[in-house]
C-alpha positions in Angstrom: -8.9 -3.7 16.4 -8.4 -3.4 20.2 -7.3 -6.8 20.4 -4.7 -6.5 17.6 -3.6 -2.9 19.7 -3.0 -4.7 22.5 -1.3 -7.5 21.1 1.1 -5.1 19.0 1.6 -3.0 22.3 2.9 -6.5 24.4 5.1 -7.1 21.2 6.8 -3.6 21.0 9.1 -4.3 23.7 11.2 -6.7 21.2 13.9 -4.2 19.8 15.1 -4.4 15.7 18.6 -5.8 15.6 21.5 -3.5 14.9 22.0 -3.3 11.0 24.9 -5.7 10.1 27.7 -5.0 7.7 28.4 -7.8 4.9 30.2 -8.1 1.9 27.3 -6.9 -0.2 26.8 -4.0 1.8 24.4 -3.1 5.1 21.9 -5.8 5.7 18.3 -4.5 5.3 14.8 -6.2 5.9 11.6 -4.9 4.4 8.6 -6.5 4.6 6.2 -5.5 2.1 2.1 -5.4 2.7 1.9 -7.1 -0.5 4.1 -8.2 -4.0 1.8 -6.0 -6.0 2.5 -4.1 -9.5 0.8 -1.1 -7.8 4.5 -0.6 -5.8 6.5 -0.5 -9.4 9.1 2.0 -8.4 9.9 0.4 -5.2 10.8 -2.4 -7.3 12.4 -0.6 -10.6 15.1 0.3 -7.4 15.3 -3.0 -6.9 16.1 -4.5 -10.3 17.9 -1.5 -11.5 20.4 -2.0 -8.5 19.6 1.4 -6.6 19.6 -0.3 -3.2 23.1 -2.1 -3.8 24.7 1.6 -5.3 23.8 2.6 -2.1 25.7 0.0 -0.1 22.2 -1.3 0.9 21.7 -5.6 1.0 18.1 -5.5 0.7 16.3 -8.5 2.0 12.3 -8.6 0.6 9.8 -10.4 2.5 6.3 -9.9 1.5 4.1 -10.4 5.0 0.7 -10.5 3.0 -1.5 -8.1 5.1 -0.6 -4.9 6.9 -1.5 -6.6 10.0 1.0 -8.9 9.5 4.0 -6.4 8.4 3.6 -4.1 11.6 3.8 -7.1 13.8 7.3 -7.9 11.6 8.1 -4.2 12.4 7.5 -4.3 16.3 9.4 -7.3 16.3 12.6 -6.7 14.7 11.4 -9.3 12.0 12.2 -6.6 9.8 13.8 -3.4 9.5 11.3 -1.4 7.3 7.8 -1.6 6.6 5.9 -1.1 3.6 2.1 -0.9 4.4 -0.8 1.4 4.2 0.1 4.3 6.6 -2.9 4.0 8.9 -1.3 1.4 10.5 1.1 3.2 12.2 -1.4 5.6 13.5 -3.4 2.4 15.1 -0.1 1.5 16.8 0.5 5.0 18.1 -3.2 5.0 19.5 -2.9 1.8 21.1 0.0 3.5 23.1 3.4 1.5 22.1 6.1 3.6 23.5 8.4 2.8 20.3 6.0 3.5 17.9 6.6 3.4 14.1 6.7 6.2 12.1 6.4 7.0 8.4 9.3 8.3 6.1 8.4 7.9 2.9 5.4 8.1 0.9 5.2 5.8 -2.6 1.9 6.2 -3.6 -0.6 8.7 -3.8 -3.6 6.9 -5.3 -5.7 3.6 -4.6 -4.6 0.9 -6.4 -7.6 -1.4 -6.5 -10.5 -1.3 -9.2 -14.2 -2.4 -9.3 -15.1 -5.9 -11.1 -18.7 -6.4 -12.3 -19.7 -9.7 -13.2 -21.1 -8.3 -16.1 -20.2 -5.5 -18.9 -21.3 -1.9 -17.9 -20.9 1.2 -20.1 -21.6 4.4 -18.4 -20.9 3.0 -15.3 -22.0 5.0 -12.5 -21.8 4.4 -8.7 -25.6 4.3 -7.7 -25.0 0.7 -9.8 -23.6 -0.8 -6.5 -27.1 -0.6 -4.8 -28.4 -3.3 -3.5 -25.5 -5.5 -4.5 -23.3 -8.2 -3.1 -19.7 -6.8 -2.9 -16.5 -8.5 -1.7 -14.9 -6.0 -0.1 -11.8 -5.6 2.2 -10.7 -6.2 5.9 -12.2 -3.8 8.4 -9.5 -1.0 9.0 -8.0 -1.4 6.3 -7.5 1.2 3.3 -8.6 -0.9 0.6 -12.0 -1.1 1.9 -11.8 2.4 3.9 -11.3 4.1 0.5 -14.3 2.1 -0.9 -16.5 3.1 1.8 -15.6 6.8 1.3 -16.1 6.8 -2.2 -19.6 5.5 -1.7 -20.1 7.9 1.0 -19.1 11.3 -1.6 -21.7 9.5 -4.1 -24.1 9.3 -1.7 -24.3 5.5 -0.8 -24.6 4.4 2.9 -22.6 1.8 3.0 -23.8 -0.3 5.9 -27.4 0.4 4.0 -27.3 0.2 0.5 -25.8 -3.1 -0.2 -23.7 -5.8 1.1 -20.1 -6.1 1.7 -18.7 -9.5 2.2 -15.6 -8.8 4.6 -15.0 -12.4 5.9 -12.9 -13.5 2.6 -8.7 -13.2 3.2 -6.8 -10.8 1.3 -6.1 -12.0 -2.1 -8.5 -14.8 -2.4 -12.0 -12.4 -3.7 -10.9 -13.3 -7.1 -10.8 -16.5 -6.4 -14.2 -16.4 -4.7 -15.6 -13.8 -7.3 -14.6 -16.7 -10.1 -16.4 -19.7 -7.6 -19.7 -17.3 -7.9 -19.6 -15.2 -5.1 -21.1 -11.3 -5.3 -22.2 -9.4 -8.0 -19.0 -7.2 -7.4 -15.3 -7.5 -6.8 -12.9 -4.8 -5.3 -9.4 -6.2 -7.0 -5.8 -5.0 -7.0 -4.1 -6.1 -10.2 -3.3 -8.4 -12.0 -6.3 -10.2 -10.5 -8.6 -7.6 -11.8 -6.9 -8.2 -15.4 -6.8 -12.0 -14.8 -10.3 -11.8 -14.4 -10.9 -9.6 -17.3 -8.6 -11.8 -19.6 -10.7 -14.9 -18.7 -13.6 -13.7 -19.4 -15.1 -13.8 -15.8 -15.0 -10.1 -14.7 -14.9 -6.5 -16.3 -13.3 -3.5 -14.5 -15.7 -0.8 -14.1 -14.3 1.7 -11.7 -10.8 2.9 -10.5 -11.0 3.1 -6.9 -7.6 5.8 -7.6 -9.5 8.0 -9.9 -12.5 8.6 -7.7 -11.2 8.4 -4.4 -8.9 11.6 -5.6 -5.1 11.6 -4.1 -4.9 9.5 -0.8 -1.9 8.3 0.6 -2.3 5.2 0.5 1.1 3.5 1.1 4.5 4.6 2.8 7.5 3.1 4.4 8.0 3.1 8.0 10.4 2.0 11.2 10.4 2.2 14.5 11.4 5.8 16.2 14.3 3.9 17.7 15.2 2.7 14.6 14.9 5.7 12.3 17.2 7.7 15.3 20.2 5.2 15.3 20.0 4.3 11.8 19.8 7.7 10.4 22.4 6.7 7.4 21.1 3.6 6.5 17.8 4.9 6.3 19.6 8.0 4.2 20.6 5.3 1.7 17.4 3.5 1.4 15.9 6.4 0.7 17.9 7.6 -2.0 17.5 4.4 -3.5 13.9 4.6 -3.8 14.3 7.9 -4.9 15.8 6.9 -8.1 13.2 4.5 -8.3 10.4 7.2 -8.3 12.5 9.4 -10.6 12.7 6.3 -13.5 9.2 5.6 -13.5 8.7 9.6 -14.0 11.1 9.8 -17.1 10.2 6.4 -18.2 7.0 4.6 -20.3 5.0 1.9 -19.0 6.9 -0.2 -21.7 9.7 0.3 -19.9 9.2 0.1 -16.8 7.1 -3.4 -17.2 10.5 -4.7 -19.0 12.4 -3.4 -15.8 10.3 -5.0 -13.3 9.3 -8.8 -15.2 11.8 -10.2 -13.1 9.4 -9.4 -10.1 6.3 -10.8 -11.5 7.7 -13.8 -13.1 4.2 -15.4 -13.3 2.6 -12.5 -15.5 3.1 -12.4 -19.1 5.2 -9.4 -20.3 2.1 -7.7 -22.7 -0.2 -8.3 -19.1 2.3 -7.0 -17.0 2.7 -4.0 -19.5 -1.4 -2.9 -19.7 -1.2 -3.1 -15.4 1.6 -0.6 -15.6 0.0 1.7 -17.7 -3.1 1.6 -15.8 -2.0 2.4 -13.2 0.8 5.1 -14.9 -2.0 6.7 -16.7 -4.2 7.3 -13.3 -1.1 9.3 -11.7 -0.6 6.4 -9.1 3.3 7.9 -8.1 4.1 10.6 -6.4 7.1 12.4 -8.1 9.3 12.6 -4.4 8.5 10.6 -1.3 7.6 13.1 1.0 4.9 12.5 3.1 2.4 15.7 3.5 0.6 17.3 6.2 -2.3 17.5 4.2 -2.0 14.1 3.0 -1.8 12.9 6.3 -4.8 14.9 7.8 -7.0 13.7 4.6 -5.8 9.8 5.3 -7.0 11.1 9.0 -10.4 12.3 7.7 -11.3 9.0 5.9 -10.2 7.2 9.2 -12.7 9.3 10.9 -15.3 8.5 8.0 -14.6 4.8 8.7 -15.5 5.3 12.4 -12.4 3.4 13.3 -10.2 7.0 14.7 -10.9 7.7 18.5 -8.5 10.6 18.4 -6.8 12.8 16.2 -2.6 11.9 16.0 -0.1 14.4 15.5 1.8 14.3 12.5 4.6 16.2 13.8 5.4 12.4 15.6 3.8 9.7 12.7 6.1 11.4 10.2 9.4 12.4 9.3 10.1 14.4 6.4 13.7 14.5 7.0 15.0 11.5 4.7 12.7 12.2 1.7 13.4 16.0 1.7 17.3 14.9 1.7 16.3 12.5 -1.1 14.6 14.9 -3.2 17.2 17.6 -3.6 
């Protein structure tokens, strides 16, 4: 994590480029941490035209890992990132003078589930000891929110089983399928792919027992969000319609809304994901990022033994643009 400090730190210095004007409208990157159903209103704005009403060209790069979207951030790859918020706090440790800072919170649940390799009613946490688990990258929230789940039910995790950590996001599934672990932490639809073929069953939401957790936001760069203040207005507003549909709407229709995204996913799929995640109260109703949302994402930080210092959330986050958004 040091290493990947310093690195970001040396990278910072590269500014975002100035937000170009084309016949579709402002030109605006976002690199998403992953293309997952879990980010469905982001997307509904998307398809439903939210970002173009706006005067927004959006441009949507998905940089698979939040490693990898912060180092498109510092770079001026891209404009906006999408990620899990405690990466912005590892920045702002690490000392980068233009750090990034959060303005907009999507959601306020985990998004991932627990796979058993075999069916288990009544399923209750203390199952997990002394079992393999594939598990997430160090630092990261995916496997941060596992760990504290464990932790409130009374599991050490460095004790009472094993975590396998060395397998790349998005590929357990694949790995879980070969015969690895007696356990899988999933996002969908590979926890339903693996359900629907017979090789996995979903025991646990990490959402449901973790509690509310914010667990991913949009961010820029401080220079960015002061010399961009009306783009980043716009964008805003645009997602806000997007968290506004999927409140008024049914997972019915928002899976219809967002196929076009998940192409690869069969429509009846696509619809059981959405409600899954619908059901658990994944979205928050406006995308403004809390105090005490951001001293609890803090807390599991400290829990994780990966926080050296407390940050201040009067600099990791804005609330200006989702307060605007929101009235």
């Amino acid at each position: 994590m040091i290493t990947a400090a310093v690195l970001l730190i040396a990278m910072s210095g590269c500014g975002n480029a100035d937000p170009k004007e084309g016949s579709g409208g402002t030109e605006v990157v976002l690199n998403e941490v992953a293309h997952s159903i879990f980010y469905a209103p982001m997307y509904v704005a998307i398809q439903e035209g939210y970002f173009e009403d706006e005067g927004i060209k959006l441009t949507l790069v998905t940089g698979f890992g939040a490693d990898k979207t912060m180092t498109a951030v510092l770079t001026g790859e891209a404009d906006i990132g999408f990620m899990g918020s405690e990466s912005t706090i590892y920045t702002y440790a690490g000392g980068t003078e233009d750090y990034v800072v959060n303005f907009a919170q999507l959601t306020q649940r985990a998004g991932n589930f627990l796979v058993s390799r075999e069916p288990l009613e009544d399923f209750t946490w203390d199952m997990i000891k002394g079992k393999d688990v594939l598990g997430g990258r160090a630092g990261g929230m995916p496997e941060m929110v596992f760990e504290y789940i464990l932790e409130k039910n009374g599991i050490d995790p460095a004790v009472d089983l094993r975590i396998d950590q060395s397998i790349d996001f998005g590929s357990t599934a694949a790995a879980f399928s070969g015969g690895a672990g007696d356990f899988t932490v999933e996002f969908e639809p590979h926890a339903t792919a693996l359900e629907e073929k017979g090789e996995g069953y979903v025991v646990a939401s990490l959402g449901e027992d973790s509690g509310y957790v914010p667990y991913t936001s949009f961010s820029a760069k401080k220079s960015y969000l002061e010399n961009n203040k009306d783009v980043v207005k716009a964008f805003t507003r645009a997602l806000q319609k997007g968290m506004d549909y999927v409140q008024s709407h049914s997972p019915e229709e928002i899976a219809k809304v967002i196929a076009p995204q998940f192409a690869e996913t069969d429509l009846e799929t696509l619809t059981t994901i959405v409600k899954r995640y619908y059901d658990q109260d994944t979205w928050k109703e406006n995308l403004i990022f809390e105090k005490e949302a951001f001293d609890l994402l803090q807390n599991i930080l400290d829990d994780a033994g990966v926080l050296k210092e407390r940050v201040p959330y009067e600099d990791l986050v804005t609330r200006e643009f989702a307060e605007e958004a929101a009235k």
